[in-house]
C-alpha positions as protocol buffer text, in pm:
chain_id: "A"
residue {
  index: 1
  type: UNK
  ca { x: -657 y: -15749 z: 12535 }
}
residue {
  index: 2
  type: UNK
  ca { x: -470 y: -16067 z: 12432 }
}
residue {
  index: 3
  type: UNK
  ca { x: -595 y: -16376 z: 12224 }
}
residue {
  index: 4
  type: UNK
  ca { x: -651 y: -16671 z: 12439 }
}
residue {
  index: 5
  type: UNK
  ca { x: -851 y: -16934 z: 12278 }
}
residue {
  index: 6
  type: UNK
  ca { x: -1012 y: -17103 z: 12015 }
}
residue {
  index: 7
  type: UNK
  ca { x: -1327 y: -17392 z: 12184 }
}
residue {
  index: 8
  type: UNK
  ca { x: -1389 y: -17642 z: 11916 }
}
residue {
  index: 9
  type: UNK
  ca { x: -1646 y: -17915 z: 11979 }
}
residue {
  index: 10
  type: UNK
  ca { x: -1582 y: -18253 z: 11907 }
}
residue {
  index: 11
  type: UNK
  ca { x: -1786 y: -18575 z: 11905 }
}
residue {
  index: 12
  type: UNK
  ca { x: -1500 y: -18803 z: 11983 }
}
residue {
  index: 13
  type: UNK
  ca { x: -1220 y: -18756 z: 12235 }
}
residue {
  index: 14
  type: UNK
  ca { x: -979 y: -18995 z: 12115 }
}
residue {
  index: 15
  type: UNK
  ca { x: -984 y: -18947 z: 11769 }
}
residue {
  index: 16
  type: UNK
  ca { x: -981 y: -18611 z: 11862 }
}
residue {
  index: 17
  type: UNK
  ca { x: -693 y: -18647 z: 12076 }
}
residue {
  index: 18
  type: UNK
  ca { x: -535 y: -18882 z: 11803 }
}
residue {
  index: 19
  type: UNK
  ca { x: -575 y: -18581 z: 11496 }
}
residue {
  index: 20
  type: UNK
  ca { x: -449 y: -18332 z: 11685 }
}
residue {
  index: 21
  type: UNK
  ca { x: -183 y: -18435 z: 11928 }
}
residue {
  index: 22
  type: UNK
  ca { x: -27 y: -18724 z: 11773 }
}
residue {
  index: 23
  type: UNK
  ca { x: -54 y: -18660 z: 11408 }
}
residue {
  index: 24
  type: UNK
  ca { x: -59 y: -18250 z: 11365 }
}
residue {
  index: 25
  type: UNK
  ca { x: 189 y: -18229 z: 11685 }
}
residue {
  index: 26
  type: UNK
  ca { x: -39 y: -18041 z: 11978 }
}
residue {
  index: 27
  type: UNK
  ca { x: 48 y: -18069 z: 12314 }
}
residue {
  index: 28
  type: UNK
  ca { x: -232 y: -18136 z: 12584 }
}
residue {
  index: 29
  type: UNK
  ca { x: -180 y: -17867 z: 12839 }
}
residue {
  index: 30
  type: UNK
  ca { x: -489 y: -17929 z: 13074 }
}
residue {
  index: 31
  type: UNK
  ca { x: -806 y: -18053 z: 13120 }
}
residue {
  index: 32
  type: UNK
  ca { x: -1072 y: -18015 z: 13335 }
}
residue {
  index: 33
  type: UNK
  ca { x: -1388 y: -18238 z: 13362 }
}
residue {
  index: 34
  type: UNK
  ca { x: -1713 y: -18084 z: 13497 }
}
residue {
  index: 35
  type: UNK
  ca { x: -1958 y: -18344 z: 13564 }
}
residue {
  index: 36
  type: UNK
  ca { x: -2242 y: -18109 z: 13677 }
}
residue {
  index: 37
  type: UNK
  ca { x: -2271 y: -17950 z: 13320 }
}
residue {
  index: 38
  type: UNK
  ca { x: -2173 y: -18305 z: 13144 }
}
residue {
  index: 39
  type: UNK
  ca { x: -1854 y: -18188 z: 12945 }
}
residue {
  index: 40
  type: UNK
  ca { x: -1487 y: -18183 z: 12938 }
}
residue {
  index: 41
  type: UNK
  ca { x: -1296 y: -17928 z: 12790 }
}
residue {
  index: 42
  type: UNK
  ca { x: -913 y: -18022 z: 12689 }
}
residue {
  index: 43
  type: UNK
  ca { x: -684 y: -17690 z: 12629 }
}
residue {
  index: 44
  type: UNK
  ca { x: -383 y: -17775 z: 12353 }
}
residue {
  index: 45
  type: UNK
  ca { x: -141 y: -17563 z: 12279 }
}
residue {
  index: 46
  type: UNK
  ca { x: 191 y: -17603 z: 11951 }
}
residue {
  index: 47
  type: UNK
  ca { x: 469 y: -17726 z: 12121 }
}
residue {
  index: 48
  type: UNK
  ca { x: 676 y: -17393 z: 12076 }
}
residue {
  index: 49
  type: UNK
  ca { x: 385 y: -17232 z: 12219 }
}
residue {
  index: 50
  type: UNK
  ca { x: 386 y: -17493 z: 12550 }
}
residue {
  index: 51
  type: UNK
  ca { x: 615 y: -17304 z: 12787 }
}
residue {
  index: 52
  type: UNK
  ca { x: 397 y: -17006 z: 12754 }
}
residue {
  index: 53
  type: UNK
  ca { x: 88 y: -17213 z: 12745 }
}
residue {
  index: 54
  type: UNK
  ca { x: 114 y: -17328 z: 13093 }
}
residue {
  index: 55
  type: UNK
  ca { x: 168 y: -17015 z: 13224 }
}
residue {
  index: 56
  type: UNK
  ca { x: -123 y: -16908 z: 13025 }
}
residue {
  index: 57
  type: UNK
  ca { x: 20 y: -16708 z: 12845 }
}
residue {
  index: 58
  type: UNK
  ca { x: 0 y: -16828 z: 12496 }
}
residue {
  index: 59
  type: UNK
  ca { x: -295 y: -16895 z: 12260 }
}
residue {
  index: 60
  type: UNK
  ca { x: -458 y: -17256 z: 12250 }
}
residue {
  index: 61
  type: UNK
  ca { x: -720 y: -17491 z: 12150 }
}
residue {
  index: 62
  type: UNK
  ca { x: -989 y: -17548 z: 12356 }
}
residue {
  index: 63
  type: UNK
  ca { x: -1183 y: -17888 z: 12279 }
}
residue {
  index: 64
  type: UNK
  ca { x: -1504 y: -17912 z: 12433 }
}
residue {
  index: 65
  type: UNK
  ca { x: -1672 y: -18308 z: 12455 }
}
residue {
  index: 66
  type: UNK
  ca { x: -2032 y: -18257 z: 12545 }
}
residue {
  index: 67
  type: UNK
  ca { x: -2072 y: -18651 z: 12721 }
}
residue {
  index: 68
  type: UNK
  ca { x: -2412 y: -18621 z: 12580 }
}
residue {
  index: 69
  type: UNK
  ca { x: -2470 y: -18679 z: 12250 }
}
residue {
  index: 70
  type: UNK
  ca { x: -2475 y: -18430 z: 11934 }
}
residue {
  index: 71
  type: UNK
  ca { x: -2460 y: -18394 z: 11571 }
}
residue {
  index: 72
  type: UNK
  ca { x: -2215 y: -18099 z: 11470 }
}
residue {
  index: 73
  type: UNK
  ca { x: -2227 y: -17980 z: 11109 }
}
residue {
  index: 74
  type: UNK
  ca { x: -2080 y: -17667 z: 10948 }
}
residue {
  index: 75
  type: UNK
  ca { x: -1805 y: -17685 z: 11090 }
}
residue {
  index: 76
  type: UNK
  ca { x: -1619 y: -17478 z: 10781 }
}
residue {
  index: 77
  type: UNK
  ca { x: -1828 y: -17221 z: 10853 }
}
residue {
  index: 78
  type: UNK
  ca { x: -1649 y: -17195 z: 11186 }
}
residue {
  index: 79
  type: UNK
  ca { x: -1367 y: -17070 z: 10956 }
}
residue {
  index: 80
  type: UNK
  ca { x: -995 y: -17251 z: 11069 }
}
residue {
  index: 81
  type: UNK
  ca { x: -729 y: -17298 z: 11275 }
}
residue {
  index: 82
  type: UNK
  ca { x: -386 y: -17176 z: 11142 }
}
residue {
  index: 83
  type: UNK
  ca { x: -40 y: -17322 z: 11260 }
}
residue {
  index: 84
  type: UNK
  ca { x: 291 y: -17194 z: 11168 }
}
residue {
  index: 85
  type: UNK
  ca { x: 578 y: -17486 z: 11063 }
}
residue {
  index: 86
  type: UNK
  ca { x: 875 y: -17516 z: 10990 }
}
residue {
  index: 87
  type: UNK
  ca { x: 900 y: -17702 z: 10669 }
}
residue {
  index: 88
  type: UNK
  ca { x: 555 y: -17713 z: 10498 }
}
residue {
  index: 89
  type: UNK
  ca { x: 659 y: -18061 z: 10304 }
}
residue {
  index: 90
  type: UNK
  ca { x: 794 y: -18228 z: 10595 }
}
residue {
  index: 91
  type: UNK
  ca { x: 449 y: -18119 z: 10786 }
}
residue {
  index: 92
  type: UNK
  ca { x: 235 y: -18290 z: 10492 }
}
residue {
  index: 93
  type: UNK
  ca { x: 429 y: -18576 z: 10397 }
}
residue {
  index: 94
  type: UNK
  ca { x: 421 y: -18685 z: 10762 }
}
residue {
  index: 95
  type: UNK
  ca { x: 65 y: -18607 z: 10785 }
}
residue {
  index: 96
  type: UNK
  ca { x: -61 y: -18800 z: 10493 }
}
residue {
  index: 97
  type: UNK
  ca { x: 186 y: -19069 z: 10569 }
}
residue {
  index: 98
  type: UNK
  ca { x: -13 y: -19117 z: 10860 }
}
residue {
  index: 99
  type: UNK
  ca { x: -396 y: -19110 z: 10666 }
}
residue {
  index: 100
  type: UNK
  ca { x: -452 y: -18746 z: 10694 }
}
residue {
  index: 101
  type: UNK
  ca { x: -571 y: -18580 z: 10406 }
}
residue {
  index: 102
  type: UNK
  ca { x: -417 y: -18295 z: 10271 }
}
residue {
  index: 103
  type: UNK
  ca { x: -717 y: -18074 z: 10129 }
}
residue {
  index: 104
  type: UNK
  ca { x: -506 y: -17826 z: 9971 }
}
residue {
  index: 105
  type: UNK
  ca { x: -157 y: -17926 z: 9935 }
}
residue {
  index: 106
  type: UNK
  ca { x: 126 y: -17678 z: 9951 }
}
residue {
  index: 107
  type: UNK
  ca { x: 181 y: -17606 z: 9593 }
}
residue {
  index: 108
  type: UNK
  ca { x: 301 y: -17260 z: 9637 }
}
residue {
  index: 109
  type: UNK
  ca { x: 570 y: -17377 z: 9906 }
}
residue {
  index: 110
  type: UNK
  ca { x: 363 y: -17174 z: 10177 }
}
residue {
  index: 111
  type: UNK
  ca { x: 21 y: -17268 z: 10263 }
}
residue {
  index: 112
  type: UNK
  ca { x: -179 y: -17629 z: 10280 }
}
residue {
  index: 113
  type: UNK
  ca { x: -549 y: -17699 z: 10447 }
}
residue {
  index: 114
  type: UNK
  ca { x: -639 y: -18026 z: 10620 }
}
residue {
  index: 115
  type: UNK
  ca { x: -934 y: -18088 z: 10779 }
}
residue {
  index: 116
  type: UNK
  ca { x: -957 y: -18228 z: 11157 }
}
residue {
  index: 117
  type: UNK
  ca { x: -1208 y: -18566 z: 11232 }
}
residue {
  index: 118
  type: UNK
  ca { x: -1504 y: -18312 z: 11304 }
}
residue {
  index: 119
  type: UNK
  ca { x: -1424 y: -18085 z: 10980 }
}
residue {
  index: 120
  type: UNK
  ca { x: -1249 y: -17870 z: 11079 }
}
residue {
  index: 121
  type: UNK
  ca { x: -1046 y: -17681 z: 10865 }
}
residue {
  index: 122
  type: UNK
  ca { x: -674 y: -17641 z: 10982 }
}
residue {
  index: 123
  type: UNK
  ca { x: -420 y: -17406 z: 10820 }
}
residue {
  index: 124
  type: UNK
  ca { x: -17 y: -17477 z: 10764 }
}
residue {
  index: 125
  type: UNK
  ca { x: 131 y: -17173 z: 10692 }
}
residue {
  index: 126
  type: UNK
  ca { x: 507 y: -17213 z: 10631 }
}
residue {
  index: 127
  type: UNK
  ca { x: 725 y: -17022 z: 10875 }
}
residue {
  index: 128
  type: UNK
  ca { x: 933 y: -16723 z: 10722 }
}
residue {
  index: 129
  type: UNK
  ca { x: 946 y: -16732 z: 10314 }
}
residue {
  index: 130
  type: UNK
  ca { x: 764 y: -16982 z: 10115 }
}
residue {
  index: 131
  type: UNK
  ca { x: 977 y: -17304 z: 10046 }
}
residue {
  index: 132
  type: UNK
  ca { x: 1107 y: -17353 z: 9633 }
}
residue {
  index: 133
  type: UNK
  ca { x: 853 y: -17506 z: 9487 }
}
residue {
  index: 134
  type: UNK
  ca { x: 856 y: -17891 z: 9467 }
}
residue {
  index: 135
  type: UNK
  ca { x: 662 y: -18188 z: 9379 }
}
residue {
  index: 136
  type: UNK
  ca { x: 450 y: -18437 z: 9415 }
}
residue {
  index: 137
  type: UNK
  ca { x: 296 y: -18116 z: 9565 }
}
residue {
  index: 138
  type: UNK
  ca { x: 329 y: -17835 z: 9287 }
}
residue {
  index: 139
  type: UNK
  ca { x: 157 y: -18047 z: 9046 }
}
residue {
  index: 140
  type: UNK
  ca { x: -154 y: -18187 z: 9318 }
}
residue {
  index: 141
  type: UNK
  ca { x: -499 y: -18113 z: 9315 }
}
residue {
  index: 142
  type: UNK
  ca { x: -720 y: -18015 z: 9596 }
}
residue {
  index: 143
  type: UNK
  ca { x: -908 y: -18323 z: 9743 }
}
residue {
  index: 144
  type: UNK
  ca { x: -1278 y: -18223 z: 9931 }
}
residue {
  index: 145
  type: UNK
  ca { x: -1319 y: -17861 z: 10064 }
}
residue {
  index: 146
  type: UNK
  ca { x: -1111 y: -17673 z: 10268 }
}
């Protein structure tokens, strides 16, 4: 048995597409649009994982776009997404620089949450050992839930 997937539902395919690709760094590996059951599912893999991805052979995100319309809540109790980086700072500076909100900032030099367009909850997990401890992030509060 091997992990292949996680399907998260979104409302919106571009801001979707925006969140994860563009600002958390995601790759769009395929997509496939099935207009007898009305939905479109986009598979996204981390770019280290992308190689492997297209051979399926690595773990991705599945987003699934119902074309007709729904109202998703709960989407914490779903649980989260987790996503090794390199350098945990660099990873949330350039996230909030570009209007992401960083739930629970990396204060320990290891581990932040943000939260995608549809809440969900994504975890950064810092590659290898925690980075020293630095600020503004040792000293800043959690914003919202994670």
């Amino acid at each position: 048995m091997r992990y292949l997937h996680t399907m998260v539902r979104v409302k919106d395919v571009d801001e979707s597409l925006d969140f994860y690709c563009k600002k958390l760094g995601l790759e769009e590996i395929r997509r496939h649009e099935n207009e007898g059951g009305r939905f479109t599912l986009i598979f996204l893999a981390a770019p280290d994982d992308k190689e492997r991805a297209l051979a399926d052979q690595a773990p991705m995100v599945e987003l699934t776009y119902n074309w007709d319309p729904e109202d998703y809540s709960g989407g914490r109790n779903f649980g989260h997404l987790a996503y090794a980086v390199d350098d945990i700072y660099e990873t949330c500076a350039r996230l909030q620089k570009s209007g992401v909100t960083i739930n629970r900032p990396p204060r320990d030099g290891r581990m932040a949450f943000v939260r995608s367009p549809d809440g969900i909850s994504i975890e950064l997990l810092q590659k290898g050992e925690p980075l020293e401890k630095t600020e503004p992030w040792a000293s800043m509060e959690n914003t919202g839930t994670w």
